[in-house]
C-alpha positions as CSV (number, residue, x, y, z in Angstrom):
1,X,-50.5,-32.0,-3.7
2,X,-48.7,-28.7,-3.5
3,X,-50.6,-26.0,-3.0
4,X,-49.6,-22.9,-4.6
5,X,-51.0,-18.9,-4.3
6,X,-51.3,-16.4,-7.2
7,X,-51.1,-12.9,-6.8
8,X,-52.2,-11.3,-10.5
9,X,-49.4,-8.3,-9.8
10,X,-50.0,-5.3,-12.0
11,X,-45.9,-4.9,-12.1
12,X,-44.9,-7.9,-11.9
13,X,-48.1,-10.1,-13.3
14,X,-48.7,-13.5,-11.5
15,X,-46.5,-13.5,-8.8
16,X,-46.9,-17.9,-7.6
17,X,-46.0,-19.0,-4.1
18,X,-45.4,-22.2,-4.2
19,X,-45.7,-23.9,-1.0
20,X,-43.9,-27.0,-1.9
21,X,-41.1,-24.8,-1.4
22,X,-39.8,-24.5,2.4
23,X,-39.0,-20.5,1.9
24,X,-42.3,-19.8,-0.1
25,X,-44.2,-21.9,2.7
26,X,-43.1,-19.4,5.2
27,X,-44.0,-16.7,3.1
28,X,-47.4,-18.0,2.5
29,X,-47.3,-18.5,6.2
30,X,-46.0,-15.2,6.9
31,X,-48.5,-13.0,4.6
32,X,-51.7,-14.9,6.5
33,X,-50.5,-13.2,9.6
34,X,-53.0,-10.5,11.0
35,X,-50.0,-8.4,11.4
36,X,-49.1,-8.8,7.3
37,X,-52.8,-8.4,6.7
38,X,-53.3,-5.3,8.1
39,X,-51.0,-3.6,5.8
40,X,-53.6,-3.8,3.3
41,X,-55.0,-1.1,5.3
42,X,-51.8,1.2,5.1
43,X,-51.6,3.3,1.6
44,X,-48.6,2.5,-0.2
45,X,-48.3,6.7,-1.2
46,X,-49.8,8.3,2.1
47,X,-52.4,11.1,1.0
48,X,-50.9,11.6,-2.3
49,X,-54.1,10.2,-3.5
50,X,-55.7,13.8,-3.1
51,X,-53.4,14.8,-6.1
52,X,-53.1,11.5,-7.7
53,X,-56.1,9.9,-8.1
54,X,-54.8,6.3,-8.8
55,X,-52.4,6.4,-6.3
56,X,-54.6,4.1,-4.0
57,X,-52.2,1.0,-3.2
58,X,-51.4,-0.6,-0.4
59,X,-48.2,-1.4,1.5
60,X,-49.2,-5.0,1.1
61,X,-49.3,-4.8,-2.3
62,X,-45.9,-3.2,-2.2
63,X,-44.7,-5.8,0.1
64,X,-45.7,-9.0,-2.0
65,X,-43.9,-7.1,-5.0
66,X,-40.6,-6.5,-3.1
67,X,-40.3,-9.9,-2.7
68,X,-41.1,-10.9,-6.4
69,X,-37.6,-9.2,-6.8
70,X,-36.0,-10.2,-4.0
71,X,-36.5,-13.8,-5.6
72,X,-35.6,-13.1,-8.9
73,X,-32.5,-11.7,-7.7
74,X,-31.7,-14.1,-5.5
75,X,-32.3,-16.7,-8.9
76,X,-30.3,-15.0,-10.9
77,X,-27.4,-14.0,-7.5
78,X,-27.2,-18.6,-7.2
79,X,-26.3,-19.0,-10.8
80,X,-23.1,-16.8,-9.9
81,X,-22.2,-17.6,-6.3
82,X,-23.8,-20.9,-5.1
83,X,-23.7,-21.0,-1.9
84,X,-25.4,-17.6,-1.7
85,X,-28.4,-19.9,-1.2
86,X,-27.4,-20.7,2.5
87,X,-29.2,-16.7,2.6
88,X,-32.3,-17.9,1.1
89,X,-34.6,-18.0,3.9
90,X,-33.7,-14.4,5.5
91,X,-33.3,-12.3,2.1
92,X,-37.2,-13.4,1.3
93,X,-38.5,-12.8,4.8
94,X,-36.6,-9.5,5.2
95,X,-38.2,-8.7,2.1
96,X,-41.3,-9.2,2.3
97,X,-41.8,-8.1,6.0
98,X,-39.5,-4.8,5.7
99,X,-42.5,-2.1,5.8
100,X,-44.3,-4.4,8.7
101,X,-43.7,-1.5,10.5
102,X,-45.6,1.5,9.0
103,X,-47.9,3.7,10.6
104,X,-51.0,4.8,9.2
105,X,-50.7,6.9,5.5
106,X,-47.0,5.1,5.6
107,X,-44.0,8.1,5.7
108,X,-46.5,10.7,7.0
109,X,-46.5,9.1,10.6
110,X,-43.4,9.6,10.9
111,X,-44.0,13.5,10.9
112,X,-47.3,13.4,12.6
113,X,-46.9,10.7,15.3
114,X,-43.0,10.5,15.3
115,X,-43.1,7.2,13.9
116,X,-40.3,5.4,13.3
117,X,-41.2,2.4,10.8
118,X,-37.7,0.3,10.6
119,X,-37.7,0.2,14.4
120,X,-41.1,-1.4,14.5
121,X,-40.6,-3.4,11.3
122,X,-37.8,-4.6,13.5
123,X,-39.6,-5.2,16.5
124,X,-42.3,-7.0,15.3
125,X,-40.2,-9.4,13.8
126,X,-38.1,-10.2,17.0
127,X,-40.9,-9.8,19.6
128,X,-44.3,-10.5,17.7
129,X,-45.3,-14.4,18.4
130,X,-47.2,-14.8,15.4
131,X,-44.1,-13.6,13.6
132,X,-41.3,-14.9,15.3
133,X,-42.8,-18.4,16.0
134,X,-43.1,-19.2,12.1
135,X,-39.8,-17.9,11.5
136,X,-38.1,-19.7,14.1
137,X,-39.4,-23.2,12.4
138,X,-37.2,-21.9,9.8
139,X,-34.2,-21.3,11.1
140,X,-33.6,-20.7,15.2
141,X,-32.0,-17.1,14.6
142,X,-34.0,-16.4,11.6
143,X,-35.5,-13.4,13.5
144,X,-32.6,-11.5,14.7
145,X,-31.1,-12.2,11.1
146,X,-33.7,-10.6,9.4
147,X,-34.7,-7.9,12.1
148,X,-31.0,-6.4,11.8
149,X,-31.1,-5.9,8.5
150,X,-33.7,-3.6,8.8
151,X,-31.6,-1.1,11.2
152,X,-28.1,-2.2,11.1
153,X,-26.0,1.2,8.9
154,X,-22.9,-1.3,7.7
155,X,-23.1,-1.8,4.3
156,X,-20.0,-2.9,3.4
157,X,-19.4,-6.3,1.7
158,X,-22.5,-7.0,3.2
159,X,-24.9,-8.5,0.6
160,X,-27.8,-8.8,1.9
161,X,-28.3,-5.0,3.4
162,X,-27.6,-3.8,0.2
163,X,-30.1,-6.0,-1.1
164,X,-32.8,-4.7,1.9
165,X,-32.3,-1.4,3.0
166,X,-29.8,0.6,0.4
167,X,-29.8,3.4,-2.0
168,X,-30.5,0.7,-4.7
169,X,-32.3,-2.5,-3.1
170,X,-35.3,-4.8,-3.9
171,X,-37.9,-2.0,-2.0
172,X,-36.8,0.9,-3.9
173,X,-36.4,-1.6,-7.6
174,X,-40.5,-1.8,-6.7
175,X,-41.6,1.1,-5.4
176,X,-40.3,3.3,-8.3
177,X,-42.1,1.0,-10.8
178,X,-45.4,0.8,-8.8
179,X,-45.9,4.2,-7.8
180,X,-45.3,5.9,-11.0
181,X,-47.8,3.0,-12.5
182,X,-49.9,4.2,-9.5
183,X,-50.0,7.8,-10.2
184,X,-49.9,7.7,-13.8
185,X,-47.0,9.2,-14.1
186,X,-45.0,7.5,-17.1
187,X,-41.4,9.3,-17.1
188,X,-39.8,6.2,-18.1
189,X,-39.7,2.2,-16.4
190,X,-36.8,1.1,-14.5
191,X,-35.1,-1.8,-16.7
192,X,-35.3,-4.3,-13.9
193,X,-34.9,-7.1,-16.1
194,X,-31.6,-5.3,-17.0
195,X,-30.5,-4.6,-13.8
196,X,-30.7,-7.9,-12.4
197,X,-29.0,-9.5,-15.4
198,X,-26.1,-7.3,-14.7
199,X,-25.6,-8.4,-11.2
200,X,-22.8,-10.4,-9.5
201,X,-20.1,-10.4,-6.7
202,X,-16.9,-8.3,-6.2
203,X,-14.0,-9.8,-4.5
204,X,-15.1,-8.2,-1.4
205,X,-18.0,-10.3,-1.4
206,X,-20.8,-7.9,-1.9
207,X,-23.1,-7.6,-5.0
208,X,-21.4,-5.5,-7.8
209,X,-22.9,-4.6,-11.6
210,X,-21.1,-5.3,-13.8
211,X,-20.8,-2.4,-16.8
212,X,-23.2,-3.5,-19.2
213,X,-25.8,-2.6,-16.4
214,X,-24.9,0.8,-15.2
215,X,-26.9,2.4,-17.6
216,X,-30.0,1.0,-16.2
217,X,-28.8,2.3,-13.1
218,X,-28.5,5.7,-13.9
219,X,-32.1,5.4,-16.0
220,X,-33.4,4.2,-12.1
221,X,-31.5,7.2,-10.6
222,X,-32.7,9.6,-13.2
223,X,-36.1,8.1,-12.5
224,X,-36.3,8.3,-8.7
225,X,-35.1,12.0,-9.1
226,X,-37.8,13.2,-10.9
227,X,-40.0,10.5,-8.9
228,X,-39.2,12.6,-5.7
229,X,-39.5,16.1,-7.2
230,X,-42.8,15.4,-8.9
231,X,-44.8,12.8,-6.6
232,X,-43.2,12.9,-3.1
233,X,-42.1,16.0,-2.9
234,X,-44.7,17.5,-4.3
235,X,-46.7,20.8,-2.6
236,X,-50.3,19.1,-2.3
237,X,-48.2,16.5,0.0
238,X,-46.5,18.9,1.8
239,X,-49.6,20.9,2.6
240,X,-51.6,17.8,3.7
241,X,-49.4,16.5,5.9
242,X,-49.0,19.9,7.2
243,X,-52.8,20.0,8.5
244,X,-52.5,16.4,9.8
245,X,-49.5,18.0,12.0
246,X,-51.6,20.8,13.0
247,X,-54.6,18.4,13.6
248,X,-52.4,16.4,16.0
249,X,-50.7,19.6,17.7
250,X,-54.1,20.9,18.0
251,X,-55.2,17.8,20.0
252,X,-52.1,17.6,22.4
253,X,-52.3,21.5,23.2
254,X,-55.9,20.9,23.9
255,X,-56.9,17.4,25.6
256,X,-57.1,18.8,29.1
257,X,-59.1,21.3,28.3
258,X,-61.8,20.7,25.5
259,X,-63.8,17.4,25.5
260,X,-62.2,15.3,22.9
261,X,-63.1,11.7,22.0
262,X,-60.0,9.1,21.4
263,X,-59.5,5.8,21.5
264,X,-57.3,4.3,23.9
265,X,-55.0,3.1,21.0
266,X,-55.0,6.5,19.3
267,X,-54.5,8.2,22.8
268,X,-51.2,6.8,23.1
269,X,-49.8,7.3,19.4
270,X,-50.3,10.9,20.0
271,X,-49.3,11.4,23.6
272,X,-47.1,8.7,24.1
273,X,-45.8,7.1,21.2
274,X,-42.1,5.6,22.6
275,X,-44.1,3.5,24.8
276,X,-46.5,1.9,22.2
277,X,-47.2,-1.4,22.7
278,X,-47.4,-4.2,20.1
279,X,-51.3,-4.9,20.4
280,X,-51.5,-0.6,20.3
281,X,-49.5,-0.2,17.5
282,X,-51.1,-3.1,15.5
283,X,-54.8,-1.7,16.4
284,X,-54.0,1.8,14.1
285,X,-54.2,2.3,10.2
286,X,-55.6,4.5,7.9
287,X,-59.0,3.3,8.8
288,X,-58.7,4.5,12.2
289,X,-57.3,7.0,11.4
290,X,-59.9,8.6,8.9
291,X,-62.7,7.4,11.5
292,X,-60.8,9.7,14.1
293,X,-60.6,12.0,11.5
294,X,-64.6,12.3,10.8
295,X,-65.5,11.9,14.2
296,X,-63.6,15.2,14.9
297,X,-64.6,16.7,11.9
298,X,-68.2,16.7,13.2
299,X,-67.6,16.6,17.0
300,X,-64.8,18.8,18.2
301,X,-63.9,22.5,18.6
302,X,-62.3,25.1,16.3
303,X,-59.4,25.1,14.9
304,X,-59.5,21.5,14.8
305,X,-63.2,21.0,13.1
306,X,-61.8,23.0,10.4
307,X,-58.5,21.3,10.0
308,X,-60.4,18.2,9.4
309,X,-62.6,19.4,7.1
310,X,-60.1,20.9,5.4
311,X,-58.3,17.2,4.9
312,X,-61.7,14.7,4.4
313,X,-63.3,17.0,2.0
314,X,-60.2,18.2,0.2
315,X,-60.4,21.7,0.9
316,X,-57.0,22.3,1.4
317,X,-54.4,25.1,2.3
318,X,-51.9,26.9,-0.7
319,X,-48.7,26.7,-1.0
320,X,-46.7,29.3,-2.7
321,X,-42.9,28.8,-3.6
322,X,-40.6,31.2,-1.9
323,X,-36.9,28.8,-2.2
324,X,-36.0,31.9,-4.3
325,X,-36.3,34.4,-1.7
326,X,-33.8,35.5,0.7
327,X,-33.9,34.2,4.0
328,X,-34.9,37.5,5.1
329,X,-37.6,37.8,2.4
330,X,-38.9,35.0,3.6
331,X,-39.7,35.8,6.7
332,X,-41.5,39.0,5.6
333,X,-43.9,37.4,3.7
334,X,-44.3,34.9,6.5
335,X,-45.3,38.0,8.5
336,X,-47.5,39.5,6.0
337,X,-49.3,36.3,5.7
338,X,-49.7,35.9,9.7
339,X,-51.0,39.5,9.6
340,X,-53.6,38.5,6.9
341,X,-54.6,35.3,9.1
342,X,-55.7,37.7,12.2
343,X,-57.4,39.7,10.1
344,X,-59.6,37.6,8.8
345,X,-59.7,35.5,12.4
346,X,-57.5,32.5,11.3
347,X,-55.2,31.3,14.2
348,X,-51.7,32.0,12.5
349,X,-49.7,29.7,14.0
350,X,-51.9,26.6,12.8
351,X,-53.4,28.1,9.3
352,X,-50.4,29.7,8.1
353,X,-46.5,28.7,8.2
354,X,-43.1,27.7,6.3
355,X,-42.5,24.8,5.2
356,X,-38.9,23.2,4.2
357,X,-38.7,20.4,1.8
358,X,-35.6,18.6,1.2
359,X,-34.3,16.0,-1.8
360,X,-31.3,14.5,-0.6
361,X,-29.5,12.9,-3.3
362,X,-27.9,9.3,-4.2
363,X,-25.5,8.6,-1.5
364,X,-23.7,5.4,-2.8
365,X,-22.0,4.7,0.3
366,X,-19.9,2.1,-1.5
367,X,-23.0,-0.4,-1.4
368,X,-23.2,-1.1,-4.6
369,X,-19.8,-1.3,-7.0
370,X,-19.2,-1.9,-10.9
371,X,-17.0,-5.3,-11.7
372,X,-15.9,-5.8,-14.6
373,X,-13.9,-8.8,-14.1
374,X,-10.7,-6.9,-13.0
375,X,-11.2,-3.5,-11.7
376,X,-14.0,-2.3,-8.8
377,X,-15.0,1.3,-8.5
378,X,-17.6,3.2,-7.6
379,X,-20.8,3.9,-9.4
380,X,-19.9,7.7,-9.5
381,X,-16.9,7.0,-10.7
382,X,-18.3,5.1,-13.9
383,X,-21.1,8.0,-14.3
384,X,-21.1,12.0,-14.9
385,X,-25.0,11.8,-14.4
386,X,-24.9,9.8,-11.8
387,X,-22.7,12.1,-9.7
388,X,-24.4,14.6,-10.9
389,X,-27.6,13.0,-9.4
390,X,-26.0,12.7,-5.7
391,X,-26.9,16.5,-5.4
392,X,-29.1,17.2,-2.8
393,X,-31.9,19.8,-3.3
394,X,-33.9,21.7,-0.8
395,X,-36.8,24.1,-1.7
396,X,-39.5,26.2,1.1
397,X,-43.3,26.5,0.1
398,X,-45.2,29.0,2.4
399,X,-48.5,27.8,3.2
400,X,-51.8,29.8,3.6
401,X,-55.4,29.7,3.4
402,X,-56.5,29.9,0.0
403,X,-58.6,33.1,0.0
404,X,-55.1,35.1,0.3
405,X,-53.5,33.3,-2.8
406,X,-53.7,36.6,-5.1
407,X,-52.3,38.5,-2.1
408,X,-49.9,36.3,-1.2
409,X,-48.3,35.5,-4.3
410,X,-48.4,39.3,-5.2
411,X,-46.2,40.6,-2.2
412,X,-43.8,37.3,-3.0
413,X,-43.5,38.9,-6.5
414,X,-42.9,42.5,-4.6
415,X,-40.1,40.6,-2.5
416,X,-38.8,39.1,-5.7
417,X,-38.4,42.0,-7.6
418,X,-37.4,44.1,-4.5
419,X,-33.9,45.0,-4.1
């Protein structure tokens, strides 16, 4: 009797692995790894979750949902092209096992720990032997096949990277629907149904929409826009993972010389991170994090007991806009908020700083085309908004404790107004 798995998906609803099928057995296989499992202890949205209440899901969750469209675009991708199906196999495991990768809170180790997450995703899937060996029943390359997917920059006429890792692939078709689910935020749904109905292959053998779906696509580039500007962009992110940088700087500057509890896993994330080993890497997530996090919260030495109070109880730094300031503006009110940090016995360079955000726009890169049976162009080319939407956008916050917020944001309107 074939066994099958349901996952009751709140995008997707009941997302059934079937393992009478060979590719959904390794899947099944695949998610029953420890290395799989422990992404249920990664959050999808980092520490947005201190401004979004909801925003509490996991990168497994996120995982098992990229492959729910990786599948139904690879159904609908066989009715078109048969022999796409000889690609069966490494589309679903590249999908699923893209973010394998991830540090803990997801995107913000890569600022705190210099975390790079496609190298690991990638290195766990050639190197890890719980990974690798049920891949390998599959198919004897089946690891490198999927592991260079996850680094490799060609994307032309290369269907399958455009597929895993481009400006409009299965992760990003998921995330988009699943975190503004997640945080509540309802600024419209990406027509995936639409989308995928729309897809097919150019001549130059890569996946191509044809017209009837480009308006979907710019409704999903319109939506990840306002996605990044409102949710992962937004100031309560940038000031958190501010402190968790300063909580890590704070420890580096001052392990020699204070008495500082670690683990030997967590030791070498912070000091020495390009030598991590596989058992090292897999023994840190948010868990482990957060318990480092309490532990110096009670047990430690100032600035850093403060910083982590600051983070577990949600007591966090301001953040004031300044993008509209001159350059040279900006760095008086950086000065006059330094000045106001030593007055009031803050350390400056840790409580008080600039911070740059940048949006960078779509970048098509000629990964995904329109067809229309006789002509290929580019998606810009088809769409004002949607060249309009490959703008990039960068913005600075200045950050400060918030018992100077009237003082700050009165000398930024001085600056403004000042000639």
């Amino acid at each position: 009797m074939n066994k099958k798995r349901i996952f009751h998906d709140p995008i997707h609803k009941e997302i059934i692995i079937d393992s009478g099928k060979p590719e959904e057995l390794m899947i099944m296989q695949l998610i029953d790894t420890l290395s799989f499992q422990r992404l249920r202890r990664i959050k999808q949205l980092g520490a947005a979750s201190l401004l979004f209440h909801g925003a509490e899901s996991s990168r497994f969750t996120h995982s098992i949902g990229v492959f729910c469209v990786a599948r139904k675009i690879y159904k609908r991708l066989v009715e078109t092209k048969p022999e796409f199906s000889k690609n069966k196999f490494i589309l679903f495991g590249a999908a699923l096992l893209h973010d394998l990768g991830h540090g803990p809170l997801s995107h913000t180790s890569e600022v705190i720990f210099s975390h790079n997450h496609e190298y690991w995703s990638k290195n766990l899937v050639e190197n890890y032997l719980p990974i690798t060996s049920i891949l390998t029943n599959y198919g004897s390359d089946l690891p490198n096949q999927i592991a260079n997917l996850f680094t490799t920059q060609n994307l032309f006429s290369n269907p399958l990277k455009t597929l895993i890792s481009s400006e409009i692939d299965c992760d990003r078709l998921d995330y988009l629907l699943r975190d503004s689910y997640n945080t509540g935020t309802k600024y419209g749904l990406v027509d995936l149904e639409r989308i995928i109905s729309a897809l097919t292959f150019s001549p130059d053998g890569n996946i191509a929409i044809k017209p009837k779906g480009v308006i979907a696509i710019e409704h999903f580039l319109l939506l990840r826009n306002i996605m990044y500007r409102t949710i992962y962009n937004h100031r309560i992110n940038e000031i958190s993972t501010w402190i968790l940088e300063k909580i890590i700087s704070s420890i580096k500057d001052n392990y020699t010389k204070k008495n500082i509890w670690i683990d030997e896993s967590m030791y070498k994330w912070i000091f020495t991170p390009k030598n991590l080993e596989i058992k090292d890497f897999l023994a840190n997530d948010d868990i482990v994090l957060y318990f480092h996090l309490m532990k110096w919260k009670e047990e430690s030495f100032e600035p850093l007991e403060t910083l982590c109070r600051m983070f577990i109880d949600r007591n966090l730094l301001k953040a004031s806009n300044i993008s509209f300031l001159s350059k040279l503006k900006r760095m008086e009110i950086l000065a006059f908020a330094r000045n106001k940090c030593k007055l009031n016995n803050y350390d400056s360079e840790i409580f008080c700083g600039i911070k740059e955000r940048s949006f960078k726009g779509f970048k098509s890169n000629n990964s995904l085309q329109v067809w229309d049976g006789k002509y290929q162009n580019s998606l810009e080319n088809q769409s004002e908004l949607i060249k309009t939407l490959m703008s990039s956008n960068n913005s600075s916050l200045i950050i400060y404790p918030g018992e100077f917020r009237r003082d700050i944001e009165d000398q930024i309107a001085i600056l403004r107004d000042k000639p």
